[in-house]
N, CA, C and O atoms as a DFTB+ gen file, in Angstrom:
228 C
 N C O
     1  1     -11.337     -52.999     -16.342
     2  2     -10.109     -52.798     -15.598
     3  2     -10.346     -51.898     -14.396
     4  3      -9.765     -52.198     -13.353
     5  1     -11.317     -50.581     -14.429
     6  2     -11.348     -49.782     -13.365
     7  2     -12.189     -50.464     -12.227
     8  3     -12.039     -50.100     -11.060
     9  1     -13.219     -51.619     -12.627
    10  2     -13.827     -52.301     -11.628
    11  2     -12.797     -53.568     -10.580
    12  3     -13.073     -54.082      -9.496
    13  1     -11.719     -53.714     -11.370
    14  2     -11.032     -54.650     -10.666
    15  2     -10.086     -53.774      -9.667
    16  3      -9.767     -54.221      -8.565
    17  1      -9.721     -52.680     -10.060
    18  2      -9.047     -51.795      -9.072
    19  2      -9.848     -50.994      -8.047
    20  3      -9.403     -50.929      -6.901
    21  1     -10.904     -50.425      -8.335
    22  2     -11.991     -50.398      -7.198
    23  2     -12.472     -51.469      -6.287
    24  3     -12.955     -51.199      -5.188
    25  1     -12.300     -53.089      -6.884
    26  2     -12.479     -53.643      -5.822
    27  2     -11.085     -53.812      -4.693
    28  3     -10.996     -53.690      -3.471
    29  1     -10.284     -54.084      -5.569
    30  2      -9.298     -53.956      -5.158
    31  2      -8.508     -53.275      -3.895
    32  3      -7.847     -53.779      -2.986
    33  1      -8.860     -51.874      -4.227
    34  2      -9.193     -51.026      -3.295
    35  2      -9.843     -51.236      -1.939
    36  3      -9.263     -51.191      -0.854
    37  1     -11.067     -51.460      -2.146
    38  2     -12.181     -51.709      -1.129
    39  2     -11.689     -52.930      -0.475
    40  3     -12.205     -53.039       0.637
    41  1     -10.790     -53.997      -0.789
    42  2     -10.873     -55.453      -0.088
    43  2     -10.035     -55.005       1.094
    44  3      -9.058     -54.309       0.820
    45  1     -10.318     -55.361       2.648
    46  2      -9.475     -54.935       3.470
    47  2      -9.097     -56.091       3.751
    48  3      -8.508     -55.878       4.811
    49  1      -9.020     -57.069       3.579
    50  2      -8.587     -58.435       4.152
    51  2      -7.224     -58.345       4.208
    52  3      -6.579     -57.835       3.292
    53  1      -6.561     -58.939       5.521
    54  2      -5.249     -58.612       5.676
    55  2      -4.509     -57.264       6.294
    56  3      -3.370     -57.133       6.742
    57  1      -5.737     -56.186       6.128
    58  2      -5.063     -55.246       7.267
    59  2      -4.948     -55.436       8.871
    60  3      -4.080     -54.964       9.605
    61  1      -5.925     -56.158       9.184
    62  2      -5.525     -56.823      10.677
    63  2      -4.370     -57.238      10.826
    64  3      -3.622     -56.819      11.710
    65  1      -4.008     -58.269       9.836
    66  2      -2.432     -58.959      10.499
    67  2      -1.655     -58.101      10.128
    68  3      -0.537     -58.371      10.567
    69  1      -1.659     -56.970       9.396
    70  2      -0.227     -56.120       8.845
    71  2      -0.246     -55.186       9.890
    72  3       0.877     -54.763      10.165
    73  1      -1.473     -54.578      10.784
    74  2      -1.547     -53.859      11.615
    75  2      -0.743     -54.572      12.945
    76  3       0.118     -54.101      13.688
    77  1      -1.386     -55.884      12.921
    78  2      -0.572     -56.051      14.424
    79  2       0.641     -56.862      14.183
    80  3       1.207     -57.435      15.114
    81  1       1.049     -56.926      12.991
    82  2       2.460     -56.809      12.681
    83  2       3.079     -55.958      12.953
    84  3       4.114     -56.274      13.541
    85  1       2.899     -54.765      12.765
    86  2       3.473     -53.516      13.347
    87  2       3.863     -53.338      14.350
    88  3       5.006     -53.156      14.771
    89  1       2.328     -53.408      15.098
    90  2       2.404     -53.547      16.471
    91  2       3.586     -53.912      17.106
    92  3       4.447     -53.225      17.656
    93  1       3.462     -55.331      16.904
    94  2       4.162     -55.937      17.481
    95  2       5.938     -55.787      17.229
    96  3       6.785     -56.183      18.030
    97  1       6.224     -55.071      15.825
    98  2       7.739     -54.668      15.269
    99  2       7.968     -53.194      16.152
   100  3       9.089     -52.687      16.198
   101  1       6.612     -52.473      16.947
   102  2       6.921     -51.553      17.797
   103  2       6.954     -51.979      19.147
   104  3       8.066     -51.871      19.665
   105  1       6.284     -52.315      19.682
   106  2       6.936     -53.104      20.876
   107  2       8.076     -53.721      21.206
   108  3       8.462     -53.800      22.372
   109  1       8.874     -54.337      19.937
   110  2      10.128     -55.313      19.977
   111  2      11.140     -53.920      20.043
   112  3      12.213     -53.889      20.646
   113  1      10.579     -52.860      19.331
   114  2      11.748     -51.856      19.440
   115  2      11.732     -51.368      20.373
   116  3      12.874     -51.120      20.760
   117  1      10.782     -50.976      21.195
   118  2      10.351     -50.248      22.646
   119  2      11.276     -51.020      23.633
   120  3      12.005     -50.523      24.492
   121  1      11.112     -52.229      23.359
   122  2      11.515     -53.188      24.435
   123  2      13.181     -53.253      24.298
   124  3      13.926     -53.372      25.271
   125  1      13.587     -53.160      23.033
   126  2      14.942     -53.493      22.874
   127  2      15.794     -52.105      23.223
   128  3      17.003     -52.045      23.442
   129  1      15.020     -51.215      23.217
   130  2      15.849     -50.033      23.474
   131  2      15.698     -49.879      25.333
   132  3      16.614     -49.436      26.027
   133  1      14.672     -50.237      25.752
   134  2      14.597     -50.434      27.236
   135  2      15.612     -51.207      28.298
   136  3      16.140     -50.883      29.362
   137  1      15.614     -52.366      27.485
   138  2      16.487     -53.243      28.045
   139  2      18.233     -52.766      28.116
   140  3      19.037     -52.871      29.042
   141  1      18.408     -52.138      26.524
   142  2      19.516     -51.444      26.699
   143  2      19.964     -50.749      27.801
   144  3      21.012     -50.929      28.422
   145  1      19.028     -49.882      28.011
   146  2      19.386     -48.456      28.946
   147  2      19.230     -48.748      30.033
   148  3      19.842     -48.088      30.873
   149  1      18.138     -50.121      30.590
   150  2      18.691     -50.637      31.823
   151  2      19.762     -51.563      32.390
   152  3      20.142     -51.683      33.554
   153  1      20.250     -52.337      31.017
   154  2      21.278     -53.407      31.124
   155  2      22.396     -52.598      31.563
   156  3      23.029     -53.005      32.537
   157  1      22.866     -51.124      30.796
   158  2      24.160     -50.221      31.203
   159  2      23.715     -49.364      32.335
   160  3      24.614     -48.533      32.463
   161  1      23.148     -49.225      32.880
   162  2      22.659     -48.994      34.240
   163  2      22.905     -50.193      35.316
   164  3      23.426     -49.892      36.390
   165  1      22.597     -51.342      35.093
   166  2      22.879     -52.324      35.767
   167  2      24.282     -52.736      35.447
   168  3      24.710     -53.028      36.564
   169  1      24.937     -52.871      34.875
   170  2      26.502     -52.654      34.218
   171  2      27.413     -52.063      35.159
   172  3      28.316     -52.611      35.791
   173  1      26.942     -50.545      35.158
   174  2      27.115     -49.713      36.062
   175  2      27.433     -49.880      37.585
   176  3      28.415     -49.708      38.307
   177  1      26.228     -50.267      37.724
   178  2      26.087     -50.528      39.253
   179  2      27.043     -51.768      39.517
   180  3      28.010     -51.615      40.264
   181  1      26.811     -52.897      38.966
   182  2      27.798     -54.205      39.586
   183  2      29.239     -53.823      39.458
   184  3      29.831     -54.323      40.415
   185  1      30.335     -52.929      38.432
   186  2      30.902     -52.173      38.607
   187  2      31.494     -51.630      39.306
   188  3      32.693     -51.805      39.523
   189  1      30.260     -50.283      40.183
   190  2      30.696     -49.778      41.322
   191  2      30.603     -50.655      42.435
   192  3      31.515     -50.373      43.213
   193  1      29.940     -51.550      42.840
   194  2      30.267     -52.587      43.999
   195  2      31.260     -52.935      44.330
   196  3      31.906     -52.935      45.378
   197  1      31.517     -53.632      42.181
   198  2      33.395     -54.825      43.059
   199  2      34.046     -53.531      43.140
   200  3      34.233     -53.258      44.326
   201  1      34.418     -52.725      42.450
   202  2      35.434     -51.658      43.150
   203  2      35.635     -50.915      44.159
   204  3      36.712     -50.362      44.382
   205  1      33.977     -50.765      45.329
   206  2      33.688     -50.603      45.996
   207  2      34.265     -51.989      47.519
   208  3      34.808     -51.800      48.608
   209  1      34.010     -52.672      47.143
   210  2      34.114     -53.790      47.879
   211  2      35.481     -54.027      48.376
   212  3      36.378     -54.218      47.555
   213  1      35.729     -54.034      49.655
   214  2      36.986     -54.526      50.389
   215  2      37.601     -56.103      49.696
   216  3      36.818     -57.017      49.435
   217  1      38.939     -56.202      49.493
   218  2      39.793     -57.285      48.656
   219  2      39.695     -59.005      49.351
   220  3      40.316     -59.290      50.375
   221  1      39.214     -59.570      48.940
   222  2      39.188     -61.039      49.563
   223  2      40.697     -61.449      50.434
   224  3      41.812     -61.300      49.934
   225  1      40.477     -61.911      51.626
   226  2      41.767     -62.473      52.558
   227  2      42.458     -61.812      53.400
   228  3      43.376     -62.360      54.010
């Protein structure tokens, strides 16, 4: 039994894809929180334009 859990142990197969699984579940968050804070920034701005902007006619 202790030889099957020592190998066990030792097998790394599969930490590559769980690693850039990660990866990649940190990037999607990086990105999703980015987009936020520029989308209400850009929000913002189109906003102040039309209210800015002289009335059609």
């Amino acid at each position: 039994m202790r030889s099957v859990f020592a190998c066990f142990i030792r097998d790394e197969s599969g930490t590559a894809a769980i690693e850039y699984g990660l990866i990649a579940a940190g990037l999607a968050v990086a990105l999703l929180t980015a987009v936020q804070a520029v989308g209400g920034s850009i929000d913002e701005l189109f906003n102040q334009a039309a209210v800015d902007l002289p009335p059609k006619g």
